[in-house]
ZARO-438730 format. One record per residue: x, y, z of N, C-alpha, C, O in turn; chain; residue number from 1. Coordinates in Angstrom, 2 decimals. Layout:
! ZARO-438730
R     npx     npy     npz    capx    capy    capz     cpx     cpy     cpz     opx     opy     opz c   k
R       X       Y       Z       X       Y       Z       X       Y       Z       X       Y       Z A NUM
...
***
This chain:
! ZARO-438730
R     npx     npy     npz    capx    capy    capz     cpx     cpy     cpz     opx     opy     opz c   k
R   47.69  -20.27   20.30   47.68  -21.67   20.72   46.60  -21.86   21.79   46.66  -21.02   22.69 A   1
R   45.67  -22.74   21.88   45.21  -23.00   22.66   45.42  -24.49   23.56   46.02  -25.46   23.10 A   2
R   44.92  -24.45   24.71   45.38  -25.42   25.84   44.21  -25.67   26.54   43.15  -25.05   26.44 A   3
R   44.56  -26.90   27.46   43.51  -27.37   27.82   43.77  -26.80   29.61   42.94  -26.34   30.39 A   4
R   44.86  -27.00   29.75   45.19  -26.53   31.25   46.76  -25.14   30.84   47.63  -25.46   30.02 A   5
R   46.79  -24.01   31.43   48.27  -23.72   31.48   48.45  -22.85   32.33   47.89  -21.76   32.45 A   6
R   49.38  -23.40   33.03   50.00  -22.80   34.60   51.26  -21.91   34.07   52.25  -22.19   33.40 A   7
R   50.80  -20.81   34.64   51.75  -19.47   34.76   52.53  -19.86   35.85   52.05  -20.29   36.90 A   8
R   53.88  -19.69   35.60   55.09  -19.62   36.70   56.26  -20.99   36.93   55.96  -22.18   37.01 A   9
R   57.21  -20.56   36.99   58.27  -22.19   36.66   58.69  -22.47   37.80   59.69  -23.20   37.81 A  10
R   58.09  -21.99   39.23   59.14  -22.41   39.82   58.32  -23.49   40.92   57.12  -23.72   40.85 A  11
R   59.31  -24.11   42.02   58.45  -25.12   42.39   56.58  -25.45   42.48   56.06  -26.56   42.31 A  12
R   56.18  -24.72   42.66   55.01  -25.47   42.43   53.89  -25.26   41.56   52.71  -25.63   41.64 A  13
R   54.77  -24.32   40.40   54.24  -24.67   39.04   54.80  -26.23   38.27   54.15  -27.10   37.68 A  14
R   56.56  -26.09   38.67   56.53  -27.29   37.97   55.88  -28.54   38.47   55.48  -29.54   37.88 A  15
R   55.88  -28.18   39.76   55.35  -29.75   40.57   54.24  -30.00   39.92   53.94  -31.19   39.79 A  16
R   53.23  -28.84   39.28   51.84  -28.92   39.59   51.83  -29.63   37.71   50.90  -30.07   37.04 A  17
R   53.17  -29.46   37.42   53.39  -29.35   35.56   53.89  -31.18   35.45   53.45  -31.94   34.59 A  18
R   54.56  -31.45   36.21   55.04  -33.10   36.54   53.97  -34.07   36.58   53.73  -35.02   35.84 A  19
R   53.09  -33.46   38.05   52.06  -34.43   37.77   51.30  -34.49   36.80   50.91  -35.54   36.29 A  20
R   51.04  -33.48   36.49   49.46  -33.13   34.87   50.09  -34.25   33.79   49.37  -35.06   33.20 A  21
R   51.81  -34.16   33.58   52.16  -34.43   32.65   52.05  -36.01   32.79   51.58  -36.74   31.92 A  22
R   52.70  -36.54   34.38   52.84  -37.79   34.29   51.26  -38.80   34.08   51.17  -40.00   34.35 A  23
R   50.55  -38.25   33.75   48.79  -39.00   33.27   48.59  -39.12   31.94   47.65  -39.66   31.35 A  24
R   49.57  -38.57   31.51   49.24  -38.79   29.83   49.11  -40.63   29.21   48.73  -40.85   28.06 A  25
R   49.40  -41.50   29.93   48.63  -42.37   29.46   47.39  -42.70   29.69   46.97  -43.75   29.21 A  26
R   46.50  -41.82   30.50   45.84  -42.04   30.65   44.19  -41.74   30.36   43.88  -40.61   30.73 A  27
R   43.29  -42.36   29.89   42.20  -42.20   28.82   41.53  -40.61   28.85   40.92  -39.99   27.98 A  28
R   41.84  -40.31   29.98   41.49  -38.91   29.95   42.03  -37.96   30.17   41.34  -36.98   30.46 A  29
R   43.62  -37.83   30.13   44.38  -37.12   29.88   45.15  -37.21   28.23   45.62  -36.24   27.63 A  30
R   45.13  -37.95   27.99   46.11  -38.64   26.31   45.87  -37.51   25.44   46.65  -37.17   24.55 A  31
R   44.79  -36.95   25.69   45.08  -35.57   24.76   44.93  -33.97   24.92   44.85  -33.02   24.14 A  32
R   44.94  -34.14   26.38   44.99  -33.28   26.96   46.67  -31.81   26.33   47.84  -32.15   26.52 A  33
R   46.38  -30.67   25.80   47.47  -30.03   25.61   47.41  -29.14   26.96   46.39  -28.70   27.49 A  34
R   48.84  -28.94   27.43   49.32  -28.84   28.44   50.47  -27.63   28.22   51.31  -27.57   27.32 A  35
R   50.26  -26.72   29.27   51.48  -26.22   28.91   51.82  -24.94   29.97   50.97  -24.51   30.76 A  36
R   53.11  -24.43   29.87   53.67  -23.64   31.25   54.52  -22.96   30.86   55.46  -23.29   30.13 A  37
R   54.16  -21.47   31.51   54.65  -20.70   31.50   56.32  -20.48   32.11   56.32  -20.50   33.35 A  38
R   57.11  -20.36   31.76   58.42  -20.52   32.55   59.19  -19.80   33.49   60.31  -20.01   33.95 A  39
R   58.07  -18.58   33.75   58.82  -17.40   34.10   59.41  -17.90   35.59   58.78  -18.57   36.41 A  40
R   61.00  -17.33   35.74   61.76  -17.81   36.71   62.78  -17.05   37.33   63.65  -17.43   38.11 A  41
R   62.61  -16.10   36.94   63.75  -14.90   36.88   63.52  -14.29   38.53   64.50  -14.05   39.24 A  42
R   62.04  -14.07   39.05   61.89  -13.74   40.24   61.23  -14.87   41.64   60.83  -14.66   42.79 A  43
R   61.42  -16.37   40.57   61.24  -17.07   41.75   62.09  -16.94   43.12   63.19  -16.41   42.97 A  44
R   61.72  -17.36   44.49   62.71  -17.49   45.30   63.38  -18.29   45.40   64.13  -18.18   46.37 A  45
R   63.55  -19.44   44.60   64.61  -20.25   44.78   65.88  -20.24   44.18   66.81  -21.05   44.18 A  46
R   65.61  -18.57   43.38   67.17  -18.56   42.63   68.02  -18.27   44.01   69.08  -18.74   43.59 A  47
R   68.22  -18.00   44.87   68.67  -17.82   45.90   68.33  -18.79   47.16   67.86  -18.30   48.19 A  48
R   68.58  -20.10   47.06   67.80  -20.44   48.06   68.68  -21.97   48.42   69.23  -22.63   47.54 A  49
R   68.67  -22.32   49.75   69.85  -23.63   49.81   69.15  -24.29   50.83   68.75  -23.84   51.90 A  50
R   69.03  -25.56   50.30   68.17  -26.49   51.09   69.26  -27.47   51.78   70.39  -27.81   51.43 A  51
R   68.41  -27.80   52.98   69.48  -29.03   53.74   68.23  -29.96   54.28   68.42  -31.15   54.54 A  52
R   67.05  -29.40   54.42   66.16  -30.09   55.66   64.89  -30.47   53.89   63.80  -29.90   53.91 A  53
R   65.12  -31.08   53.04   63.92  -30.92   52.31   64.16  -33.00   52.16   65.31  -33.43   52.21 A  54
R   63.23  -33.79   52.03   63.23  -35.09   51.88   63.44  -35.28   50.54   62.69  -34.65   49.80 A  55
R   64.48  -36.16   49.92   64.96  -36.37   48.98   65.55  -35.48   47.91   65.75  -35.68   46.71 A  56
R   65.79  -34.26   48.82   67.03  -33.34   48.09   68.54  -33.44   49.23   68.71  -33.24   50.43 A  57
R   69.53  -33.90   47.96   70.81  -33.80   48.89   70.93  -32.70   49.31   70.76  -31.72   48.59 A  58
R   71.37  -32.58   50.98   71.86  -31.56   51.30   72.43  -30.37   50.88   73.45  -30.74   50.30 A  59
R   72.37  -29.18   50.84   73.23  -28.07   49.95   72.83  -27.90   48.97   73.44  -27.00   48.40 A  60
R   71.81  -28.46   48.24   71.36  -28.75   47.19   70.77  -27.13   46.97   70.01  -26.67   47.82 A  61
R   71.23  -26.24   45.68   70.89  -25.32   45.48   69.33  -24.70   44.66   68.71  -25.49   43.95 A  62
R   68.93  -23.55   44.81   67.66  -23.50   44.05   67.47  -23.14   43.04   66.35  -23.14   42.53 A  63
R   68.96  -22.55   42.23   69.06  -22.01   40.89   68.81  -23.45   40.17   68.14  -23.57   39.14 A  64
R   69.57  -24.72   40.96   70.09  -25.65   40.06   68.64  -26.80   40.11   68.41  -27.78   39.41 A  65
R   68.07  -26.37   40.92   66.89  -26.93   40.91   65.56  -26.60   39.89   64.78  -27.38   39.35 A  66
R   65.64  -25.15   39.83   65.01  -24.91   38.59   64.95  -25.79   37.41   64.17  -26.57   36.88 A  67
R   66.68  -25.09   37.18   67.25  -26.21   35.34   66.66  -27.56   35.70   65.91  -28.11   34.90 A  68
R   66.95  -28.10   36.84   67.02  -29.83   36.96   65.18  -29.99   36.63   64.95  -30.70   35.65 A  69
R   64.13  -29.51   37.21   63.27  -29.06   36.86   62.47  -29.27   35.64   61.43  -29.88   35.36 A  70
R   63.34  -28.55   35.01   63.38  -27.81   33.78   63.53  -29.14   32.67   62.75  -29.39   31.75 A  71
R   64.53  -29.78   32.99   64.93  -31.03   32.35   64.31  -32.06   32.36   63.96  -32.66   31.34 A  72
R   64.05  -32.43   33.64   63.65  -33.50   34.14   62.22  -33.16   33.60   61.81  -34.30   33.38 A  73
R   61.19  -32.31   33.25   59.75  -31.91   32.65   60.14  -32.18   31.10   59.21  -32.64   30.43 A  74
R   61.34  -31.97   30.46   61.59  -31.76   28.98   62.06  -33.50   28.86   61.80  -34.15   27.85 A  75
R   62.54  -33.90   29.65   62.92  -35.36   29.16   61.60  -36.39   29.34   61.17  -36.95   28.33 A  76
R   61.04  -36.60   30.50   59.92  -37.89   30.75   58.79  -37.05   30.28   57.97  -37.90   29.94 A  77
R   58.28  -35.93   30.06   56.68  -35.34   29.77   57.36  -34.50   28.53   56.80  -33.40   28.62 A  78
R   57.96  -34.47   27.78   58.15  -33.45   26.70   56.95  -33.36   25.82   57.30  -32.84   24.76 A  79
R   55.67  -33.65   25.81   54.07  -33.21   24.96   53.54  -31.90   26.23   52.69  -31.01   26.20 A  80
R   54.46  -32.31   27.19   54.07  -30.53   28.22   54.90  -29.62   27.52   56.08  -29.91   27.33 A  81
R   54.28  -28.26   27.00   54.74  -27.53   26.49   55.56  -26.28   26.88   54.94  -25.22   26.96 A  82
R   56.86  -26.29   27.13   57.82  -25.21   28.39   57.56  -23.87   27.11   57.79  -23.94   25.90 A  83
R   57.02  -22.73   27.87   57.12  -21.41   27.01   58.11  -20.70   28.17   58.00  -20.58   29.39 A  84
R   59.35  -20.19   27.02   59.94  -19.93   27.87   60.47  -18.06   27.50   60.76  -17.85   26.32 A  85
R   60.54  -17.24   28.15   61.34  -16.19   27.74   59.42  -15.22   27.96   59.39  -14.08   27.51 A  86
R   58.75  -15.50   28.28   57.77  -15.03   27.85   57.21  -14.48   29.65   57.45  -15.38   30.45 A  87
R   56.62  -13.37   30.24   56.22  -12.70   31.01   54.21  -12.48   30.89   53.78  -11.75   30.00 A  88
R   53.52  -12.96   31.57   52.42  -12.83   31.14   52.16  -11.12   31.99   52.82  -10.60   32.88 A  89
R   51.16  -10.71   31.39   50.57   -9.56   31.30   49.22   -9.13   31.41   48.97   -8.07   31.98 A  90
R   48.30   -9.86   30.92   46.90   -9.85   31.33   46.39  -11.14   31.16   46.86  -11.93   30.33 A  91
R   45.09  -11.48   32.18   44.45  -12.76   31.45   43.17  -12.48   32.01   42.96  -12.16   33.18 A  92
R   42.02  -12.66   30.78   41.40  -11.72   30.67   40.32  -13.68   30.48   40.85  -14.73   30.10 A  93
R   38.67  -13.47   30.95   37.78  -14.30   30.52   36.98  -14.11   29.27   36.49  -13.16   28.66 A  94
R   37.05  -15.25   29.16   37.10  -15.46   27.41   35.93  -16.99   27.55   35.63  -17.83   28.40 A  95
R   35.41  -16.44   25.37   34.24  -17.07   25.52   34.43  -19.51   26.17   33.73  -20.33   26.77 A  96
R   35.69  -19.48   25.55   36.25  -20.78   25.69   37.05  -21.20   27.07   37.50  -22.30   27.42 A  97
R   37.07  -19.63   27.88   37.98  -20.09   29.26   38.84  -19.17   29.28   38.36  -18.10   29.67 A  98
R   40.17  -19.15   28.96   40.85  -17.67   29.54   41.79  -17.50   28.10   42.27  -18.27   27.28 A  99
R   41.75  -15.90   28.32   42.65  -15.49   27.22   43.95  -15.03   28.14   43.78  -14.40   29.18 A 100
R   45.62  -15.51   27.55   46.47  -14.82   28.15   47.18  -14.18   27.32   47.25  -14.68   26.20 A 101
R   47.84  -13.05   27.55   48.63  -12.45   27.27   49.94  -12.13   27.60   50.11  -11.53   28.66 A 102
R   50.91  -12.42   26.90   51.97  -11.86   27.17   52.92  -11.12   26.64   52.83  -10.98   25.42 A 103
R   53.88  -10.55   27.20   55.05   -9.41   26.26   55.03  -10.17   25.09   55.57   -9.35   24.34 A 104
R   54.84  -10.98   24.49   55.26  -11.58   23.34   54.27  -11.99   22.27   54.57  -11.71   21.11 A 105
R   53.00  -12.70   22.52   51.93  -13.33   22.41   50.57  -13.30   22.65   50.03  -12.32   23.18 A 106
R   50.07  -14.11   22.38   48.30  -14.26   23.37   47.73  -15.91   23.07   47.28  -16.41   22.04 A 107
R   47.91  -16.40   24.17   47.27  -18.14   24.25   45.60  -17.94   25.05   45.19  -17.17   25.92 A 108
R   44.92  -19.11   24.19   44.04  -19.56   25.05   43.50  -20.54   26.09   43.79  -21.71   25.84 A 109
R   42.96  -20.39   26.90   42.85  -22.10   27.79   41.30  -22.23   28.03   40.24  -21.67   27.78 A 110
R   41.87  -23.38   28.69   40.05  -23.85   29.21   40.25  -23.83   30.69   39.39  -23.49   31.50 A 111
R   41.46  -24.23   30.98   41.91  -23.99   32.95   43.32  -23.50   32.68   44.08  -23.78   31.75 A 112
R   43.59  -22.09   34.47   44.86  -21.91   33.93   45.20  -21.66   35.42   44.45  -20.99   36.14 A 113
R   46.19  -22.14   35.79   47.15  -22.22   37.23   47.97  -21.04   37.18   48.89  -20.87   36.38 A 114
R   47.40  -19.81   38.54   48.53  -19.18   38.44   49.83  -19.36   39.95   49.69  -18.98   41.11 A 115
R   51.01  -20.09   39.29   51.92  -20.47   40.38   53.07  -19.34   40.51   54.25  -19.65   40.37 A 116
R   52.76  -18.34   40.71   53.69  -17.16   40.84   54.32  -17.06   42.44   54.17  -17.85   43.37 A 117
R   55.10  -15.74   42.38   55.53  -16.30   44.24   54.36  -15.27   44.24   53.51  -14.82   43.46 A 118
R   54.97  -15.10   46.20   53.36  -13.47   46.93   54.18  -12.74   47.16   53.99  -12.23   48.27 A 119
R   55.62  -12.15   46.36   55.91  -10.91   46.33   55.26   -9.76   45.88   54.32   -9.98   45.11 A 120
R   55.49   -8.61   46.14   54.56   -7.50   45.24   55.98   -6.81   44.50   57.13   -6.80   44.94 A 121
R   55.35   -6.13   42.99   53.98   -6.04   43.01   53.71   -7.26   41.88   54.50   -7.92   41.20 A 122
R   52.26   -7.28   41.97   51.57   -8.29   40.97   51.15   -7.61   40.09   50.59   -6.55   40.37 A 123
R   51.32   -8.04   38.73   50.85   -6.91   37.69   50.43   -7.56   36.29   50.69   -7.46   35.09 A 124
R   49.63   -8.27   37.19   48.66   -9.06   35.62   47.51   -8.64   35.71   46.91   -8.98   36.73 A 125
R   46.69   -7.69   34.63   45.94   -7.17   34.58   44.58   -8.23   34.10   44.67   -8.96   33.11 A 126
R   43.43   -8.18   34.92   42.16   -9.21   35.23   42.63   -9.82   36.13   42.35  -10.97   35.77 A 127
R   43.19   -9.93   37.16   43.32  -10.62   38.41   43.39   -9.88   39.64   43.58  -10.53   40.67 A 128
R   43.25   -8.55   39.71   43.54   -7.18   40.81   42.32   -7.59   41.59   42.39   -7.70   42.82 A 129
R   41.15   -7.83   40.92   40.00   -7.80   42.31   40.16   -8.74   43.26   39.42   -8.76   44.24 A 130
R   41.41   -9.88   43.03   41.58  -11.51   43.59   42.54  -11.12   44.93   42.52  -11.72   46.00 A 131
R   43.29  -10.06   44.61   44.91   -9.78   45.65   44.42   -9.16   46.67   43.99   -8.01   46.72 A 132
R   44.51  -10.24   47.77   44.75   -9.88   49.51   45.47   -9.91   50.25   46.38  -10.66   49.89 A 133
R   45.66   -9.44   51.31   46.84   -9.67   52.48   46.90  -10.65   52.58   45.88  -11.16   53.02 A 134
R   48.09  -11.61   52.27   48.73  -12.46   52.79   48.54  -12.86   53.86   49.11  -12.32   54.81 A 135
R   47.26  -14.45   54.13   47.18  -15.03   55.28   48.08  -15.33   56.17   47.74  -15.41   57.35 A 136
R   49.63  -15.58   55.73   50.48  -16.66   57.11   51.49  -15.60   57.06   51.98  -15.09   58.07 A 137
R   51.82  -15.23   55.66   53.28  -14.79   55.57   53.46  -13.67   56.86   52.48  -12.97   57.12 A 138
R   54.39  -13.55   57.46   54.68  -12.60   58.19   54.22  -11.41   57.74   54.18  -11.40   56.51 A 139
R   53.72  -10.01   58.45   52.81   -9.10   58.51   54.16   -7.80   57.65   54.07   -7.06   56.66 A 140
R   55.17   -8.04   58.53   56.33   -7.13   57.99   56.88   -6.76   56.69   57.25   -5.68   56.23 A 141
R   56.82   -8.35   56.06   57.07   -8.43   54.51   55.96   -8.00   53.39   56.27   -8.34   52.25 A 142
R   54.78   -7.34   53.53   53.73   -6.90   53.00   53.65   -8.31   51.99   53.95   -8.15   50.80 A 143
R   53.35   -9.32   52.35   52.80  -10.37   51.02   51.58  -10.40   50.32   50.64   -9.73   50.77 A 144
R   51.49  -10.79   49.71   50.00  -10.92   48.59   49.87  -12.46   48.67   50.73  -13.33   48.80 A 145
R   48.40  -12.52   48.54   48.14  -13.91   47.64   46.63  -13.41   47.17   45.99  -12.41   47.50 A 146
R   46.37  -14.25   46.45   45.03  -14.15   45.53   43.98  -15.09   46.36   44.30  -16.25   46.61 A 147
R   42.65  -14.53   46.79   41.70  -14.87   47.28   41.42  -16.41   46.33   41.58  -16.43   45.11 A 148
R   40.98  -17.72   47.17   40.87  -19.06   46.84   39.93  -19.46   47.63   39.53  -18.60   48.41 A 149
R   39.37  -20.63   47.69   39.29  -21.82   48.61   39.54  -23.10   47.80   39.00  -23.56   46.79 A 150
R   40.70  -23.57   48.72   40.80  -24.65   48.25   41.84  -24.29   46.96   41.85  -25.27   46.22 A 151
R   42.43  -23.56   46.62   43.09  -23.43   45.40   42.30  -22.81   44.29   42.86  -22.38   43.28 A 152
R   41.10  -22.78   44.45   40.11  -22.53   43.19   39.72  -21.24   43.10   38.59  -20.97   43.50 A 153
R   40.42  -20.35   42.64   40.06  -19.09   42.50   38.36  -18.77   41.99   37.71  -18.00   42.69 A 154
R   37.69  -19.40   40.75   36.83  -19.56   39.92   37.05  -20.85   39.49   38.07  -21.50   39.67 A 155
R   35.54  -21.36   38.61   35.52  -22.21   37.52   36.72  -21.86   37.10   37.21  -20.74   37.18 A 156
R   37.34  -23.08   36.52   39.02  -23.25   35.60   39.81  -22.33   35.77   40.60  -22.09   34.85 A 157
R   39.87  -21.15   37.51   41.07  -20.67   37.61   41.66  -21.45   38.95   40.98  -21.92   39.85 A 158
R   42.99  -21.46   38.85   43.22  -22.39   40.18   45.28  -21.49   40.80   46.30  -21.22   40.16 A 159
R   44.99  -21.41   41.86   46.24  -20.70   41.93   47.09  -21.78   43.26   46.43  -22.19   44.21 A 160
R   48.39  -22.06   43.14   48.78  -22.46   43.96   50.25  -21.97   44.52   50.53  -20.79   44.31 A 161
R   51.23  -22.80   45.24   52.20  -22.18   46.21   51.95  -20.97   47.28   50.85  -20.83   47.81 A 162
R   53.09  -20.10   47.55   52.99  -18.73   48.21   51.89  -18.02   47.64   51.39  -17.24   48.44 A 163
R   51.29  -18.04   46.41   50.51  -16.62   46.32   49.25  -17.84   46.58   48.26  -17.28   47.05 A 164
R   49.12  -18.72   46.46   47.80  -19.17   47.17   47.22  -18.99   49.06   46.14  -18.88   49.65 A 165
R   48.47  -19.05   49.39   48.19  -18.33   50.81   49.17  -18.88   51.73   49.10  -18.49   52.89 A 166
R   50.49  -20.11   51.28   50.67  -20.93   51.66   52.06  -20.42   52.08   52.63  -19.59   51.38 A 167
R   52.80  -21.02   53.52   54.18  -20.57   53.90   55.13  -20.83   52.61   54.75  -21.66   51.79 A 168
R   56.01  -20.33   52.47   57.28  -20.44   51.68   58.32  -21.43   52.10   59.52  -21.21   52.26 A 169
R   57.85  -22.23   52.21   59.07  -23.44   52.25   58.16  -24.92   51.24   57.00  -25.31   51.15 A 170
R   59.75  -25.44   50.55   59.54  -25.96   49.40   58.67  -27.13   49.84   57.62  -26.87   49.25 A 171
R   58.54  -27.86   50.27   57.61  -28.89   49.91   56.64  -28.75   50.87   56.38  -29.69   51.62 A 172
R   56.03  -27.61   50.94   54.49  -27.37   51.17   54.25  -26.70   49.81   53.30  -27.10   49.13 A 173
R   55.09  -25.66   49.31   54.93  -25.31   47.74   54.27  -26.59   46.83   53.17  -26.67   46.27 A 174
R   55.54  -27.71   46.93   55.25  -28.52   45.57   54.23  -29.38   45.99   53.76  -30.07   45.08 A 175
R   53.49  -29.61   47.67   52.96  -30.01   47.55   50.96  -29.47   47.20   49.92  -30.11   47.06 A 176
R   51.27  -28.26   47.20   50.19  -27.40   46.58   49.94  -27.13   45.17   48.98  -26.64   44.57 A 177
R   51.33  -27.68   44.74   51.35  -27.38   43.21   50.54  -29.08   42.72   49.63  -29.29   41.92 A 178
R   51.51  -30.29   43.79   50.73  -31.22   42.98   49.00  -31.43   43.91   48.39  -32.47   43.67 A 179
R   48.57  -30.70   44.59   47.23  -30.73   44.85   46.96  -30.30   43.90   46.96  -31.18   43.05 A 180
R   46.65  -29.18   43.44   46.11  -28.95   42.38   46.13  -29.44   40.86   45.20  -29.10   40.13 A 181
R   47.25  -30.28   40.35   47.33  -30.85   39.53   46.53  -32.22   39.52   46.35  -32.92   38.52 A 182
R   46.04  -32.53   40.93   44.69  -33.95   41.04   43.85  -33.57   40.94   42.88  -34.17   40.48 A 183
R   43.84  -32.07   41.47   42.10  -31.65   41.37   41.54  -31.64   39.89   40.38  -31.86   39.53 A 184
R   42.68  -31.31   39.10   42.32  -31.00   37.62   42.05  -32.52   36.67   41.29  -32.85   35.76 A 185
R   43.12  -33.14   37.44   42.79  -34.63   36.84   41.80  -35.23   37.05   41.34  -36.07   36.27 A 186
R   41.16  -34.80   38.40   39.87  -35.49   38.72   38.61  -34.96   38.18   37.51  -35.50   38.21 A 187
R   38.97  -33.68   37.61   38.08  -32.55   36.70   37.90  -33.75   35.42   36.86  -34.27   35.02 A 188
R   38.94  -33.92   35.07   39.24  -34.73   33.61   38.34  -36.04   33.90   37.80  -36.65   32.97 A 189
R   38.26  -36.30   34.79   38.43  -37.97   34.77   37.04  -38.03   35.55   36.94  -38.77   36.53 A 190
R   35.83  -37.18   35.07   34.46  -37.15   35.24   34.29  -36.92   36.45   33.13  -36.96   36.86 A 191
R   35.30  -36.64   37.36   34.79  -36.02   38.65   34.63  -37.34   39.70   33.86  -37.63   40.62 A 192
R   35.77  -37.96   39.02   36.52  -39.25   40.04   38.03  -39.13   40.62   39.16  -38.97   40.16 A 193
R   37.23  -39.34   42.27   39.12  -38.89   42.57   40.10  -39.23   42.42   40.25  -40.37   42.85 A 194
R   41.61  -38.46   41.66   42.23  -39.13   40.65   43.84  -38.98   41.27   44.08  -37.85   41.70 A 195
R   44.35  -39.44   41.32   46.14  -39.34   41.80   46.98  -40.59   40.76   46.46  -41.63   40.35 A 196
R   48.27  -40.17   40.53   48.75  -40.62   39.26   50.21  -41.24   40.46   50.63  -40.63   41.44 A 197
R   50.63  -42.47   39.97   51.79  -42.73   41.10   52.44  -44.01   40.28   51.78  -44.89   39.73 A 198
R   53.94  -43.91   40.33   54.22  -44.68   39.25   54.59  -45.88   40.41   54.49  -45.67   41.62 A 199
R   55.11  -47.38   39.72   55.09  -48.65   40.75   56.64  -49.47   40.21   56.93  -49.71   39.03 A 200
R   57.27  -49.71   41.13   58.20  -50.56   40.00   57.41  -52.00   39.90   57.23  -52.67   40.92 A 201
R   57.03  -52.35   38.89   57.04  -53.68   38.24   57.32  -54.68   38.66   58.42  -55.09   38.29 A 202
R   56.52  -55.60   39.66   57.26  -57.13   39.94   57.81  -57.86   39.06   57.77  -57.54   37.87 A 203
R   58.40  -58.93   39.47   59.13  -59.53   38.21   58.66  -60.77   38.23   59.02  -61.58   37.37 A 204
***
């Protein structure tokens, strides 16, 4: 299968970064854009994780259940975003059209591909080892990783965001790195005009 954008990793600020991409599809230069995300979720940190201080999550509000909700909420309003799910990537390798990925299961191609993984170690996607550095913020104790960026932009059409981009671990600096990077790409699309997608309720 090939894609036009596809972000490795399901958890906040892959999906954030998967919400916005998706919510542009009416728009002339997204409408046919194929889209699609990797789901892996098994070692995000929010399967363990309980929010009280986050803006517009109820209190107590858990991070397993945030995933699914996630999960749903991407499959109900954007369902032309494509959820791959059960699948672990493994290498992603440059290729003549943009990136080849691989996984335990498969091999997709892209033209841009987001990697939203956490900065636990170890990292073990093979073509990305020359990118992994010490962890700018994270505390020194926890040995973190993130992948060398500026700005999110690893390379032409690679773009990495959340914790392994360099960024603290708390959720809405995550999702809001996930949806930075989901404008940068729109504004890629949209001839290199700066682009943000925001829905309005309707006067009457």
């Amino acid at each position: 299968m090939i894609f036009d954008v596809l972000i490795i990793g399901g958890g906040v600020a892959g999906m954030q970064c998967a919400l916005v991409l998706g919510s542009a599809k009416d728009k002339w230069f997204a409408e046919e854009k194929n889209i699609g995300i990797i789901m892996h979720q098994r070692s995000s940190h929010l399967q363990n994780a309980l929010f009280n201080n986050v803006l517009g999550l109820e209190p107590g509000a858990l991070g397993k259940d945030i995933l699914q909700m996630g999960k749903d909420q991407l499959h109900e309003l954007y369902p032309h975003v494509n959820q791959i799910n059960g699948e672990k990537v493994e290498a992603l390798l440059d290729d003549e059209n943009g990136f080849k990925i691989i996984t335990n299961k498969q091999e997709y191609f892209s033209k841009s591909v987001v990697i939203a993984l956490n900065y636990a170690k170890p990292f073990n996607i093979a073509g990305l080892e020359q990118y992994i550095e010490k962890h700018s913020r994270a505390n020194p104790m926890k040995d973190r990783i993130q992948l060398r960026n500026f700005n999110h932009l690893i390379k032409d059409g690679l773009y990495v965001c959340g914790t392994i981009a360099g960024w603290r671990s708390q959720y809405a600096i995550a999702a809001g790195s996930g949806a930075s990077v989901a404008t940068d790409i729109l504004t890629l699309w949209n001839d290199n005009i700066s682009t943000k997608v925001h829905d309005k309720i309707k006067a009457e």
